[in-house]
PDBQT receptor file of N, H, CA, C and O in Angstrom, charges set to zero:
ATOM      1  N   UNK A   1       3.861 -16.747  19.916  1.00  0.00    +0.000 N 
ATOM      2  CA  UNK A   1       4.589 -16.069  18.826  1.00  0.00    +0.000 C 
ATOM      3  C   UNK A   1       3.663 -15.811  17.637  1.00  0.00    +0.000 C 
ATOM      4  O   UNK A   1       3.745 -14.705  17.103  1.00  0.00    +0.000 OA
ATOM      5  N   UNK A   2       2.979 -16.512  17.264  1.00  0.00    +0.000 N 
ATOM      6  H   UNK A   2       2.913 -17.411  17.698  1.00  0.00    +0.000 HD
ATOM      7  CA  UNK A   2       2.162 -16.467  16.212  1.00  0.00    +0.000 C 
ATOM      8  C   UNK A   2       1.054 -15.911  16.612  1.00  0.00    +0.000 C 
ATOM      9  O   UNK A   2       0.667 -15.508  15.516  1.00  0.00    +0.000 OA
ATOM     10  N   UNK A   3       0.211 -15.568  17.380  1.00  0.00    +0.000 N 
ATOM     11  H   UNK A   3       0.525 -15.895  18.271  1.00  0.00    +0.000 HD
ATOM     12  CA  UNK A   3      -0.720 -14.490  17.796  1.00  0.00    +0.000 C 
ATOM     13  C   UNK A   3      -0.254 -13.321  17.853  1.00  0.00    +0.000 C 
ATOM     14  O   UNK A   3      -0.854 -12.359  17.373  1.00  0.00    +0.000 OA
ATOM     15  N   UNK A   4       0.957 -13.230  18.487  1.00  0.00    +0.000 N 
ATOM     16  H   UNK A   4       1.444 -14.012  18.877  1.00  0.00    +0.000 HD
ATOM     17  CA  UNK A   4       1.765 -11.924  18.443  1.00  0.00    +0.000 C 
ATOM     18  C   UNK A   4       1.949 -10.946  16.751  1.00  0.00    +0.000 C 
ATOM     19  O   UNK A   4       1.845  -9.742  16.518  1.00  0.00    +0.000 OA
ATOM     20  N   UNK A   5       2.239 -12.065  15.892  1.00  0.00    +0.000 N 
ATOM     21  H   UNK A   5       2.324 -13.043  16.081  1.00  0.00    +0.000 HD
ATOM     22  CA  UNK A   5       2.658 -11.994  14.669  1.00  0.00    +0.000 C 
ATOM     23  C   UNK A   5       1.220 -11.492  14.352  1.00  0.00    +0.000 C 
ATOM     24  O   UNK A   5       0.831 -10.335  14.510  1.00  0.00    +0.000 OA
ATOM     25  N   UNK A   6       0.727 -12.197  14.033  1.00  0.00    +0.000 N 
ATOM     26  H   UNK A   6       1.043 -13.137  13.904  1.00  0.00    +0.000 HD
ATOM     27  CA  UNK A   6      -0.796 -11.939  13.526  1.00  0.00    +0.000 C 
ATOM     28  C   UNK A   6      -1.317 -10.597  14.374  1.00  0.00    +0.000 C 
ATOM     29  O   UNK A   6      -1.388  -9.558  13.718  1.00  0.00    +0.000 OA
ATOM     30  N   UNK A   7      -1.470 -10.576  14.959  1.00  0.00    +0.000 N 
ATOM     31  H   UNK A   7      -1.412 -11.420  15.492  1.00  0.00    +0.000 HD
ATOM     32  CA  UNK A   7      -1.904  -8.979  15.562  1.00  0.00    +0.000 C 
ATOM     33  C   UNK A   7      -1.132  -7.875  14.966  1.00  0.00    +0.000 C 
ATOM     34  O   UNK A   7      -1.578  -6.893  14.373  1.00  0.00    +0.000 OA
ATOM     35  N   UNK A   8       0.268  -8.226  15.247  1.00  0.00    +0.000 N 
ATOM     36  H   UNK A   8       0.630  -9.024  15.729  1.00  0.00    +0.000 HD
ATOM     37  CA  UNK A   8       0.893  -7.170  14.081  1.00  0.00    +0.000 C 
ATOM     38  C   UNK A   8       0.568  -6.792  12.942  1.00  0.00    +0.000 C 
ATOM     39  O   UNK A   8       0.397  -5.612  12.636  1.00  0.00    +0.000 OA
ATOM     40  N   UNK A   9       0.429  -7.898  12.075  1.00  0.00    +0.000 N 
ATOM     41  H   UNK A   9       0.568  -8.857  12.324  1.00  0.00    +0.000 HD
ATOM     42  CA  UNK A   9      -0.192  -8.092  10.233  1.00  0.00    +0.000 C 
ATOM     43  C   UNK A   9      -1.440  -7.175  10.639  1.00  0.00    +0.000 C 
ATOM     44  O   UNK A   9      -1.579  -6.047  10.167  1.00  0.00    +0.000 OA
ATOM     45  N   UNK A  10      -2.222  -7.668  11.432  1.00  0.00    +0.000 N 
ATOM     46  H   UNK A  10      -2.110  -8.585  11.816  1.00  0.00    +0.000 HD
ATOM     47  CA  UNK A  10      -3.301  -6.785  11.649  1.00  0.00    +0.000 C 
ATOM     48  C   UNK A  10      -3.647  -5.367  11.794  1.00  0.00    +0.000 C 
ATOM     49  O   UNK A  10      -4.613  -4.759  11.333  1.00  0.00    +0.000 OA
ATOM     50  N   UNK A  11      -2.575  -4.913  12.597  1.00  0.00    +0.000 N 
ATOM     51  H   UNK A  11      -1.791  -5.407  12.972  1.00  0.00    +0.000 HD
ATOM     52  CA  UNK A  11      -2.241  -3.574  12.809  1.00  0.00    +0.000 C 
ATOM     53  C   UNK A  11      -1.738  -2.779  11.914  1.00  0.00    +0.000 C 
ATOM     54  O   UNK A  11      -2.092  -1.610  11.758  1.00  0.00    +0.000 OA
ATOM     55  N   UNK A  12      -0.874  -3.362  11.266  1.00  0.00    +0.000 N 
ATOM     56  H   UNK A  12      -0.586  -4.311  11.392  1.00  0.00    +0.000 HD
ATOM     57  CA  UNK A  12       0.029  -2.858  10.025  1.00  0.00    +0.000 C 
ATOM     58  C   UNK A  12      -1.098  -3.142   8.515  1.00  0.00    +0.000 C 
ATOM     59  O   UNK A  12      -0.918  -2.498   7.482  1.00  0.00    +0.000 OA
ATOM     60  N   UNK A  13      -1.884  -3.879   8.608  1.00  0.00    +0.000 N 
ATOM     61  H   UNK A  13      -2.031  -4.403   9.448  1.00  0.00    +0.000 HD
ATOM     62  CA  UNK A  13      -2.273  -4.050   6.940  1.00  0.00    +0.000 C 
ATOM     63  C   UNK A  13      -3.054  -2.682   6.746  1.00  0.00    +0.000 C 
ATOM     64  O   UNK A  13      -3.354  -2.515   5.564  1.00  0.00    +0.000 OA
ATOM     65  N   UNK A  14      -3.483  -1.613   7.625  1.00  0.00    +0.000 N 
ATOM     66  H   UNK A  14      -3.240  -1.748   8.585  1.00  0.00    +0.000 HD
ATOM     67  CA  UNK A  14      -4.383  -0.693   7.022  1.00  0.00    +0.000 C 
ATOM     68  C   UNK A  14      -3.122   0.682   6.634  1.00  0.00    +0.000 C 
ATOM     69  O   UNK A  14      -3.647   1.644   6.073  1.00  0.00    +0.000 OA
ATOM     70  N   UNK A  15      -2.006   0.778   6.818  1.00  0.00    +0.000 N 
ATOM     71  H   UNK A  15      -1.580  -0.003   7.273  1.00  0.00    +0.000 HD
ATOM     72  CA  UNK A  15      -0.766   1.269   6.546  1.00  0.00    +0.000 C 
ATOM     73  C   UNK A  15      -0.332   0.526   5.285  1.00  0.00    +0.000 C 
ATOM     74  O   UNK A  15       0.153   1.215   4.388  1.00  0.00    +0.000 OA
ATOM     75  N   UNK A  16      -0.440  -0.750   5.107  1.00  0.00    +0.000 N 
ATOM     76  H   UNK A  16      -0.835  -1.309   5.836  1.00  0.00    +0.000 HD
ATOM     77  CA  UNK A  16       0.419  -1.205   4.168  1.00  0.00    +0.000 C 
ATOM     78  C   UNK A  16      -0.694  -0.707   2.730  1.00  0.00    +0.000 C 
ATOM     79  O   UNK A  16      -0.361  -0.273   1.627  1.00  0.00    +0.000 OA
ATOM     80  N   UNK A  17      -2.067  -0.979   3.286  1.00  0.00    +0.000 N 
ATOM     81  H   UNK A  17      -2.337  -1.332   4.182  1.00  0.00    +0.000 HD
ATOM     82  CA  UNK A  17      -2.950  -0.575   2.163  1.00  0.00    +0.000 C 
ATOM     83  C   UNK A  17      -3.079   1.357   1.609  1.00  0.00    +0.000 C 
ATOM     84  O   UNK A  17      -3.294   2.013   0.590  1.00  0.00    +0.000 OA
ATOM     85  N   UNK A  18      -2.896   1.485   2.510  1.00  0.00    +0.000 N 
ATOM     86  H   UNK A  18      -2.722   0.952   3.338  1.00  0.00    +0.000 HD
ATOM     87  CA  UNK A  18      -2.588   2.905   2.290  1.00  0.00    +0.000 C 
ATOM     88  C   UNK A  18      -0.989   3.296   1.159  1.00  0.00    +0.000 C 
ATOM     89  O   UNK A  18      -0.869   3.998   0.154  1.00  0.00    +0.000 OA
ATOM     90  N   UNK A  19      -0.154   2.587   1.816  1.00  0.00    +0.000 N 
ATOM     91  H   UNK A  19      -0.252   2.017   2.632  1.00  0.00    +0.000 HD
ATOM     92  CA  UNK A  19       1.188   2.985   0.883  1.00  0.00    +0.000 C 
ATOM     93  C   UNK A  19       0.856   1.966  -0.261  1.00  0.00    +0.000 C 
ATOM     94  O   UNK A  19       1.573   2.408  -1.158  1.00  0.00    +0.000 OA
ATOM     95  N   UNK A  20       0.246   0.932  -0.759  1.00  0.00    +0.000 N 
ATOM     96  H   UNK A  20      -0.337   0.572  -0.031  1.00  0.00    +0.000 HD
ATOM     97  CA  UNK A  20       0.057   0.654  -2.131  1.00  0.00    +0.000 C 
ATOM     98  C   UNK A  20      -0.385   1.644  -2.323  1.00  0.00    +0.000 C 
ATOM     99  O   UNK A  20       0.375   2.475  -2.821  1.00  0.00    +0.000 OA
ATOM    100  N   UNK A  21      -1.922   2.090  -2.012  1.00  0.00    +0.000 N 
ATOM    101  H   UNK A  21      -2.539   1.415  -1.607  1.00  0.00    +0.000 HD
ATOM    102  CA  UNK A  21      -2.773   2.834  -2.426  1.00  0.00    +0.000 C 
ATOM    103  C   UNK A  21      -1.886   4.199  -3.333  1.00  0.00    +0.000 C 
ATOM    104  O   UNK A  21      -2.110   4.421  -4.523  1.00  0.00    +0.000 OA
ATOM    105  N   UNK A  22      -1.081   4.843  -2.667  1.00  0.00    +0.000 N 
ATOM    106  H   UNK A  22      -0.899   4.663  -1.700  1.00  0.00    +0.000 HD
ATOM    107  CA  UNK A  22       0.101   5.850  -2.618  1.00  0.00    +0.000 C 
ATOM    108  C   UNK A  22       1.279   5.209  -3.823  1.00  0.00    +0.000 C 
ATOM    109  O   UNK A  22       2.133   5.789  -4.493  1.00  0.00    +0.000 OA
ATOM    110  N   UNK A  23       0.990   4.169  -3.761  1.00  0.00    +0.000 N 
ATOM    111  H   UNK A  23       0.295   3.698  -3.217  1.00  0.00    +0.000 HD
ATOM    112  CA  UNK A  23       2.330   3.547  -4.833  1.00  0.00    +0.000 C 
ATOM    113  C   UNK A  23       1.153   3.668  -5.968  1.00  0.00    +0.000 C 
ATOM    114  O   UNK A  23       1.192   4.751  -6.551  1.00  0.00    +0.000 OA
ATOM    115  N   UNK A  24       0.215   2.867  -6.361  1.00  0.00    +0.000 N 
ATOM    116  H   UNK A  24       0.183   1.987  -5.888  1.00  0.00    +0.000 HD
ATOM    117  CA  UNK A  24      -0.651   3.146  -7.619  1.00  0.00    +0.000 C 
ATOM    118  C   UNK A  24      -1.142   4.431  -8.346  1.00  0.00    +0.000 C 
ATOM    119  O   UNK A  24      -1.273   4.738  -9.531  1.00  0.00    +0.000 OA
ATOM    120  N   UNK A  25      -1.414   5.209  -6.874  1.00  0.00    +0.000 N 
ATOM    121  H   UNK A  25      -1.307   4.959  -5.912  1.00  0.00    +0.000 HD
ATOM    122  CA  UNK A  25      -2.023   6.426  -7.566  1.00  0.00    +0.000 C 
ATOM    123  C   UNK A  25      -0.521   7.503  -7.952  1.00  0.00    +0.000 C 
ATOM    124  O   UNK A  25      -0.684   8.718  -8.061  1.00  0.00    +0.000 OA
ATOM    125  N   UNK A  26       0.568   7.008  -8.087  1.00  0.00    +0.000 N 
ATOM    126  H   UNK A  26       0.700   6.021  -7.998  1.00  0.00    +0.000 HD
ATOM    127  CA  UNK A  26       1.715   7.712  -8.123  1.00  0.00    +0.000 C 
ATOM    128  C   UNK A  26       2.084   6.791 -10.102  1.00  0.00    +0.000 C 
ATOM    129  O   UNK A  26       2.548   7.171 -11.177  1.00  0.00    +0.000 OA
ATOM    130  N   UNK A  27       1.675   5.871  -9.696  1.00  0.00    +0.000 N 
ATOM    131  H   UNK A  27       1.298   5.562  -8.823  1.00  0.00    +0.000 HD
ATOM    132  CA  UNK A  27       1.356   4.680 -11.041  1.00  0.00    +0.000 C 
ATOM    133  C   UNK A  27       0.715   5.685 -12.174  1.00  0.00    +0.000 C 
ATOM    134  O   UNK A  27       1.283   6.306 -13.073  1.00  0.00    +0.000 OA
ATOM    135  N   UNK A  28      -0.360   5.636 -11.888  1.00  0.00    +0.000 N 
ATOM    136  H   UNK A  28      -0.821   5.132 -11.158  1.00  0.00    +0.000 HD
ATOM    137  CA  UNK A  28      -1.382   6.220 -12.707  1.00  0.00    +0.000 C 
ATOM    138  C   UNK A  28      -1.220   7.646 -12.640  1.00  0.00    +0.000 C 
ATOM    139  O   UNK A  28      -2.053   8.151 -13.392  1.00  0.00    +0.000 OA
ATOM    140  N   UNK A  29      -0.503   8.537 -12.063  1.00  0.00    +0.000 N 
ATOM    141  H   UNK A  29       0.174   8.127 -11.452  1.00  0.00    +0.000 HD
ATOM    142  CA  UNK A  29      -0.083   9.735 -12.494  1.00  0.00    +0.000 C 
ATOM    143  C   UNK A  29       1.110   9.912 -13.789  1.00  0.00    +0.000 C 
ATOM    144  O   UNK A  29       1.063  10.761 -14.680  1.00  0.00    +0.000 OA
ATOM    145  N   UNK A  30       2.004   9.020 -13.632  1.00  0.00    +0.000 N 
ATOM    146  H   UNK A  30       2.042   8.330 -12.909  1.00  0.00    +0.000 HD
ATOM    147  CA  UNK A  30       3.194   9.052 -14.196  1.00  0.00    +0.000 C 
ATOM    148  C   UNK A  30       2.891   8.457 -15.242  1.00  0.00    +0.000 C 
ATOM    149  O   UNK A  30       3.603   8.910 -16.139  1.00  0.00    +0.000 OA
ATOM    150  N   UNK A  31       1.792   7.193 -15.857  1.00  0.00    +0.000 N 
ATOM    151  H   UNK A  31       1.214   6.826 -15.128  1.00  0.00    +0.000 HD
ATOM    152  CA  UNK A  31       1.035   6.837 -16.898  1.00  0.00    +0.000 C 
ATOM    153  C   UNK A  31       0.846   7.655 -17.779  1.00  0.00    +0.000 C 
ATOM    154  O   UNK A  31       1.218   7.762 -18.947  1.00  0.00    +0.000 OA
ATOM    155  N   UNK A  32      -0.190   8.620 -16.655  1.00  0.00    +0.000 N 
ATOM    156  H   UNK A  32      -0.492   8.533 -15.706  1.00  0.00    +0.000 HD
ATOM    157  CA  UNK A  32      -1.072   9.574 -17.925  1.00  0.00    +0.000 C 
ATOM    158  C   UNK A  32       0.141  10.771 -18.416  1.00  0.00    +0.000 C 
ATOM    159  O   UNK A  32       0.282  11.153 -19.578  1.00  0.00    +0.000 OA
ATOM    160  N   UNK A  33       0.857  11.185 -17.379  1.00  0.00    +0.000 N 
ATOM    161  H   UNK A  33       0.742  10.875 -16.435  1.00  0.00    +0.000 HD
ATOM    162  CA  UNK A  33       2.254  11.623 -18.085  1.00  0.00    +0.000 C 
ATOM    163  C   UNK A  33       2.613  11.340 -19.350  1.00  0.00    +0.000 C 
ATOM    164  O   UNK A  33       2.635  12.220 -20.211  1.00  0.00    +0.000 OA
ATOM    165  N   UNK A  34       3.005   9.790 -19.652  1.00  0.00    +0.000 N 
ATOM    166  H   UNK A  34       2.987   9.075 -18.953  1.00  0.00    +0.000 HD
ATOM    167  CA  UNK A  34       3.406   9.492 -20.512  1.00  0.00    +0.000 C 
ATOM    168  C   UNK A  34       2.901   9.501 -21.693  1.00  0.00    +0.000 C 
ATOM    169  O   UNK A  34       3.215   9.682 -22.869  1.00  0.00    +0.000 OA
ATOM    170  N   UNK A  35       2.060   9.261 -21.062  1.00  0.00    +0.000 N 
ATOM    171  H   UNK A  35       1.804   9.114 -20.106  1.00  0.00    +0.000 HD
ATOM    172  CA  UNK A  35       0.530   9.190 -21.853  1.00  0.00    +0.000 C 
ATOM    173  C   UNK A  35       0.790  10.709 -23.025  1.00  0.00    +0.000 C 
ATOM    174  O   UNK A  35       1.138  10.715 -24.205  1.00  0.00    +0.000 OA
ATOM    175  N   UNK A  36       0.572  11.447 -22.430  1.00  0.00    +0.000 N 
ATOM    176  H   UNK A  36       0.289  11.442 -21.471  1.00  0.00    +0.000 HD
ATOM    177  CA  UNK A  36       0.420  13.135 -22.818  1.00  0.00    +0.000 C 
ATOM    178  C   UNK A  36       1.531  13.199 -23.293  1.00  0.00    +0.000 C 
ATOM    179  O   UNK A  36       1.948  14.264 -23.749  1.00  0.00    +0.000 OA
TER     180      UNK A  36
């Protein structure tokens, strides 16, 4: 079960880093918005 698990995390963390990535740079758009 826990190898199973872990391979998943594995598979999934370069997706999960991508949708932060997508959540921040949506961050820092709406910032400088405010910003202006």
């Amino acid at each position: 079960m826990r190898s199973l698990t872990e391979a998943r995390i594995k598979k999934n963390k370069p997706t999960i880093k991508r949708r932060v990535r997508k959540k921040v740079e949506i961050k820092i758009v709406v910032f400088t918005i405010v910003r202006i």
